[in-house]
MDTraj code that builds the backbone (N, CA, C; nanometers):
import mdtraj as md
import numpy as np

residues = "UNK UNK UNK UNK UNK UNK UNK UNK UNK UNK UNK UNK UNK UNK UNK UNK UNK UNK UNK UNK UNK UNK UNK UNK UNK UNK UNK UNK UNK UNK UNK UNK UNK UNK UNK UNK UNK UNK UNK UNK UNK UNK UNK UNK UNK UNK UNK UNK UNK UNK UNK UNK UNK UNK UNK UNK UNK UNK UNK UNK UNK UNK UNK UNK UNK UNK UNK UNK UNK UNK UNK UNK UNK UNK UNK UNK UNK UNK UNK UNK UNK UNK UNK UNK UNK UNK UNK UNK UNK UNK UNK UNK UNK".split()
xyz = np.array([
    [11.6150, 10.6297, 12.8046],
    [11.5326, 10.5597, 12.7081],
    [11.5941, 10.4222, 12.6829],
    [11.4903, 10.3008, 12.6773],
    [11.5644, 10.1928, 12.6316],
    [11.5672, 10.1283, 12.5200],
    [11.6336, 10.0115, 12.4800],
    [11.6742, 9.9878, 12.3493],
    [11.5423, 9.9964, 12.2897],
    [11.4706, 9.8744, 12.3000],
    [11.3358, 9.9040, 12.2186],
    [11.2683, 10.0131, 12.1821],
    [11.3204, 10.1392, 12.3111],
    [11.1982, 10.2647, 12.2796],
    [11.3005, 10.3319, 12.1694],
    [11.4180, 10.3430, 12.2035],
    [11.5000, 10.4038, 12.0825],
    [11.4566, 10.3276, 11.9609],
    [11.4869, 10.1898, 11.9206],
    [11.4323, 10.1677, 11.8336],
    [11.3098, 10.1707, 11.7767],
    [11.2566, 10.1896, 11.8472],
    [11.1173, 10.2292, 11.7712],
    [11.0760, 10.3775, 11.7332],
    [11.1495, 10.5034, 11.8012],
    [11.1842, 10.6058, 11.7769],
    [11.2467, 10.6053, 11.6174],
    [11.3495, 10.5461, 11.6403],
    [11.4233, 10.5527, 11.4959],
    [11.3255, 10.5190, 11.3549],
    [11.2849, 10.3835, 11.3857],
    [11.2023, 10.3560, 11.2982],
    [11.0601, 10.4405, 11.2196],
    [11.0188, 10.4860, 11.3697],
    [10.8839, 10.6185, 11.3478],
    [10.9020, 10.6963, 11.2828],
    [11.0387, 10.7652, 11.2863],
    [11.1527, 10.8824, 11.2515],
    [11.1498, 10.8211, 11.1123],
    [11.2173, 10.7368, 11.0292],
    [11.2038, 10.6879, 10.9308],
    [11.0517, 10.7256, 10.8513],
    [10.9452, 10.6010, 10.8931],
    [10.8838, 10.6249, 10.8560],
    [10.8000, 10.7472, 10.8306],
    [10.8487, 10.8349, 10.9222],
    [10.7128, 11.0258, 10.8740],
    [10.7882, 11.0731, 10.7684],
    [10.9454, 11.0077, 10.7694],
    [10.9796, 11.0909, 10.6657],
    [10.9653, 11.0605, 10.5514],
    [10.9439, 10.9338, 10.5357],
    [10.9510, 10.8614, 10.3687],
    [11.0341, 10.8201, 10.3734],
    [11.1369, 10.7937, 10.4802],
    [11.2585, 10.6781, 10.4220],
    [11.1936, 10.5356, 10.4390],
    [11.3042, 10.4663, 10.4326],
    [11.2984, 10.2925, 10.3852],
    [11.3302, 10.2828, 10.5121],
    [11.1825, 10.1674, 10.5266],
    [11.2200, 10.0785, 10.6149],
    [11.2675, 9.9686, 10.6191],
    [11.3821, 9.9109, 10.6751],
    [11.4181, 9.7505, 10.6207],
    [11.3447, 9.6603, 10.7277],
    [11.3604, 9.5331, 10.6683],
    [11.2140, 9.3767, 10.6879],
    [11.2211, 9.4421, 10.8832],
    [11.3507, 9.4253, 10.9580],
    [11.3412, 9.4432, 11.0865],
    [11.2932, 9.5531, 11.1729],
    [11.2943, 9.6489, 11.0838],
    [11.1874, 9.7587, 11.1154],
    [11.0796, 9.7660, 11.1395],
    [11.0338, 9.6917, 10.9860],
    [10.8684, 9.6996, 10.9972],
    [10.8704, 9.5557, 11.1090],
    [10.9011, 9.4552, 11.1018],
    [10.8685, 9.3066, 11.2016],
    [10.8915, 9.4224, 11.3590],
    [10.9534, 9.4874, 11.2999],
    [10.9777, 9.5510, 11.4971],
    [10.8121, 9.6268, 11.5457],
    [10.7730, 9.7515, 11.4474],
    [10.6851, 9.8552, 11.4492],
    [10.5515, 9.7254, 11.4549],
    [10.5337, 9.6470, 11.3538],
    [10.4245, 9.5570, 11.3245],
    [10.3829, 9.4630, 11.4511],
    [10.4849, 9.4470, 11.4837],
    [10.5257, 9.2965, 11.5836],
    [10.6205, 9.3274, 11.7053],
    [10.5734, 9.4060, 11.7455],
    [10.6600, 9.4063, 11.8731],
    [10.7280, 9.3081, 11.9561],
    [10.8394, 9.3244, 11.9768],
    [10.9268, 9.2028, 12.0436],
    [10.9562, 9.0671, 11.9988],
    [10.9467, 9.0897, 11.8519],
    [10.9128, 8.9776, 11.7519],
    [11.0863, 8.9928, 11.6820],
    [11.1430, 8.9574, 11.6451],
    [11.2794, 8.9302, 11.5469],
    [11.2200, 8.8745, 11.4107],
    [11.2761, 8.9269, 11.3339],
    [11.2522, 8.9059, 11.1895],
    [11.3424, 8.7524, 11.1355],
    [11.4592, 8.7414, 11.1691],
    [11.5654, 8.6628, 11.1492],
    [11.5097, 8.5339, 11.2502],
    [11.4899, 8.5626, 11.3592],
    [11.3848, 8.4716, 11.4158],
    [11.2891, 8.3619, 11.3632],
    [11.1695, 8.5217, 11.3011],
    [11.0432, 8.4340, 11.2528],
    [11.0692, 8.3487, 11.1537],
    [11.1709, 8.4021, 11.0558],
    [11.2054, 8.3257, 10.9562],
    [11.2592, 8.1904, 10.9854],
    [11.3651, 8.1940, 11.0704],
    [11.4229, 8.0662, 11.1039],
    [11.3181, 7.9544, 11.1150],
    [11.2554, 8.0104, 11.2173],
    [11.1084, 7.9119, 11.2904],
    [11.0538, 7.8818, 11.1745],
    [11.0206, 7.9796, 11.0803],
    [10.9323, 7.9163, 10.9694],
    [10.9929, 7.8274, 10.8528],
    [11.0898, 7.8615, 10.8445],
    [11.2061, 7.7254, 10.7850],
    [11.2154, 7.6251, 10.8364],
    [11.2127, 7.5589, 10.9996],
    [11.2295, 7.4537, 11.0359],
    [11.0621, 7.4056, 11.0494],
    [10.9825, 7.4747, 11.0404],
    [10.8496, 7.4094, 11.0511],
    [10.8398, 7.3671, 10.8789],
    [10.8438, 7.4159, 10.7818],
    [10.8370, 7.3799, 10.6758],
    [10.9219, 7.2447, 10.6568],
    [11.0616, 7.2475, 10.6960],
    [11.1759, 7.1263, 10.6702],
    [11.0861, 7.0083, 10.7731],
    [11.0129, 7.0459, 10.8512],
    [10.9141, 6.9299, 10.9086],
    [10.7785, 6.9104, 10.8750],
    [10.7582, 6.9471, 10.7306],
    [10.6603, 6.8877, 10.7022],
    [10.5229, 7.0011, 10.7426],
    [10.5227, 7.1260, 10.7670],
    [10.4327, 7.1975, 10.8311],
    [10.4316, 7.2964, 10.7116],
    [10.3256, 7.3378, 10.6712],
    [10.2741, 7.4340, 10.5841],
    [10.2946, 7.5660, 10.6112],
    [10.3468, 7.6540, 10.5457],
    [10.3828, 7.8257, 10.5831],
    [10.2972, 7.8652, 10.5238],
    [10.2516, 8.0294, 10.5224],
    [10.2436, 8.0989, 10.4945],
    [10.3404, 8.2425, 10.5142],
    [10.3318, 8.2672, 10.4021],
    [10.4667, 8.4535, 10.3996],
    [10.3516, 8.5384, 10.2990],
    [10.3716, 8.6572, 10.3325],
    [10.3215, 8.7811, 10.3099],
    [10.3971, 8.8582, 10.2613],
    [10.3608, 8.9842, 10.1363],
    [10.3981, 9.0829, 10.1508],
    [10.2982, 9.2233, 10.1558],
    [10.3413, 9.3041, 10.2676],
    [10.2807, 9.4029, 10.2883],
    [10.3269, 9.5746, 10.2168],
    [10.2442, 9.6145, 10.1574],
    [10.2733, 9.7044, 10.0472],
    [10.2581, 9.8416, 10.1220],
    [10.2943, 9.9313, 10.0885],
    [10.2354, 10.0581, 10.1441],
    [10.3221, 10.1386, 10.2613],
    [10.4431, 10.0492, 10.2891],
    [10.4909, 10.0546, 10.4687],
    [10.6407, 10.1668, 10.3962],
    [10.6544, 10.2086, 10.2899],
    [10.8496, 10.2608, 10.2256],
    [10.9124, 10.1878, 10.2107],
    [10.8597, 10.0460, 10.1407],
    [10.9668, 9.9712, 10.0952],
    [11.0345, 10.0089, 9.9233],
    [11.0760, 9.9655, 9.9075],
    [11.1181, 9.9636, 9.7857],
    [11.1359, 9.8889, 9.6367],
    [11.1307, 9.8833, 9.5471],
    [11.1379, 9.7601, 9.4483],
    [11.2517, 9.6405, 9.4883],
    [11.3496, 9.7267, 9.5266],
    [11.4910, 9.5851, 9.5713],
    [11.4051, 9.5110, 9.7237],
    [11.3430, 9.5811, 9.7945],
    [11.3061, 9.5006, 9.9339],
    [11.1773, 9.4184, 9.8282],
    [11.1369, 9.4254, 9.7610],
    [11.0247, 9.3499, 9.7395],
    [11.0385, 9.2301, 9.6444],
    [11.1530, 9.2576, 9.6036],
    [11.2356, 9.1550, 9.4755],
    [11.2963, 9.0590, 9.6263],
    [11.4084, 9.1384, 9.7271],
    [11.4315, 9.0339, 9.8297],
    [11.2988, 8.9721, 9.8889],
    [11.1840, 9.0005, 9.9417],
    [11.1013, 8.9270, 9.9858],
    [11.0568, 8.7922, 9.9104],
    [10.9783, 8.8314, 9.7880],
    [10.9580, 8.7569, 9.6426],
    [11.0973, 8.6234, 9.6845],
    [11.2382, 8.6465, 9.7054],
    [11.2954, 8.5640, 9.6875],
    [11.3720, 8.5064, 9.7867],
    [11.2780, 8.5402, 9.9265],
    [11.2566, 8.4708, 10.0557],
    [11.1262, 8.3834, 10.0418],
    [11.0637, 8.4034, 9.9798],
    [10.9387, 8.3622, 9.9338],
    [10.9581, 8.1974, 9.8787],
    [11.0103, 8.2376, 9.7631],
    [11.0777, 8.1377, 9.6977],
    [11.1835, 8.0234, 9.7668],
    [11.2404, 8.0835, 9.8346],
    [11.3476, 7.9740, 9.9115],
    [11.3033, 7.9081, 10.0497],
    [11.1917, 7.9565, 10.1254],
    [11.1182, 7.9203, 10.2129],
    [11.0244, 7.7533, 10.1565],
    [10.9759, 7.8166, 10.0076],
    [10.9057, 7.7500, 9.9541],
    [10.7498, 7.7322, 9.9921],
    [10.6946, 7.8658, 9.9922],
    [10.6005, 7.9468, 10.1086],
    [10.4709, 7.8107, 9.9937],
    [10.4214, 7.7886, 10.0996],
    [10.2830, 7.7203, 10.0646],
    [10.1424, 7.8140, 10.0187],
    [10.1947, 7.9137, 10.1030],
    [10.0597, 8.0154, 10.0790],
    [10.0921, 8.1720, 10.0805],
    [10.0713, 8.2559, 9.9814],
    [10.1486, 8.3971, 9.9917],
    [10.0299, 8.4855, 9.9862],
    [10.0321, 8.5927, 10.0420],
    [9.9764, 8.7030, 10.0464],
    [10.0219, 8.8338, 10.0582],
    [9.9499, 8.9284, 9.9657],
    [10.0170, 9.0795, 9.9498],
    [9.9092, 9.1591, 9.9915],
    [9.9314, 9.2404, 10.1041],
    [9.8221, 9.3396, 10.2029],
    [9.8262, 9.4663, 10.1308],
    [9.8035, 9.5591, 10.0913],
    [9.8097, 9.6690, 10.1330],
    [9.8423, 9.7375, 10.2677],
    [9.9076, 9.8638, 10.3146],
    [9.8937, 9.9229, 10.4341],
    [9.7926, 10.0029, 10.4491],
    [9.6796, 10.0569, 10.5155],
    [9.6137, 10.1674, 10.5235],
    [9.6148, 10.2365, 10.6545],
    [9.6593, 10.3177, 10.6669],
    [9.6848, 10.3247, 10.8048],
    [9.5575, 10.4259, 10.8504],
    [9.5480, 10.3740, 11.0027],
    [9.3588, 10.4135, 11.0652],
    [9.4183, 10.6008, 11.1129],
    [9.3079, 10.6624, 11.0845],
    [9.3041, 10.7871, 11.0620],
    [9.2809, 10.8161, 11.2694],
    [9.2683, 10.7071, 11.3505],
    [9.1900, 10.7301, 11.4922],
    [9.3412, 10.6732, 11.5956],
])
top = md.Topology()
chain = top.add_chain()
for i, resn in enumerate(residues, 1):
    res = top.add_residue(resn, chain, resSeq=i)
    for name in ("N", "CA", "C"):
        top.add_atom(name, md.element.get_by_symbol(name[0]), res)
traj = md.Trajectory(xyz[None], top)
């Protein structure tokens, strides 16, 4: 098995059970082949140039009050132009 499939094993594993997922989990499960520490970076230097962000938070996924207080204050230090909070619903098919 390789890294990605383990990790995404782990993460699945997490999630049926009700544990917490942390931000690189869900950016992994959500976004495949995507880095969390990544997107962020990118979206920091597009902002420091003058380019408009948007950041999200998505509800519903086992986060927790402390992951949502850290987002809120990635939010804030990004200096997000435009925010949005999803719900999860996940498709029954």
């Amino acid at each position: 098995m390789g890294k990605d499939q383990n990790k995404l094993e782990s993460a699945l594993a997490k999630a049926k059970e009700g544990g917490v997922l942390s931000k690189s989990d869900i950016t992994f499960l959500l976004r495949p082949g995507q880095d969390y520490d990544l997107r962020l970076e990118i979206k920091l230097k597009a902002h420091n140039r003058g380019m408009l962000i948007e950041e999200g938070l998505l509800c519903g996924v086992g986060e927790t009050a402390n992951a949502i207080a850290d987002s809120i204050a990635v939010m804030h230090e990004l200096d997000a132009d435009q925010v949005r909070v999803m719900n999860f619903a996940p498709s029954r098919y």
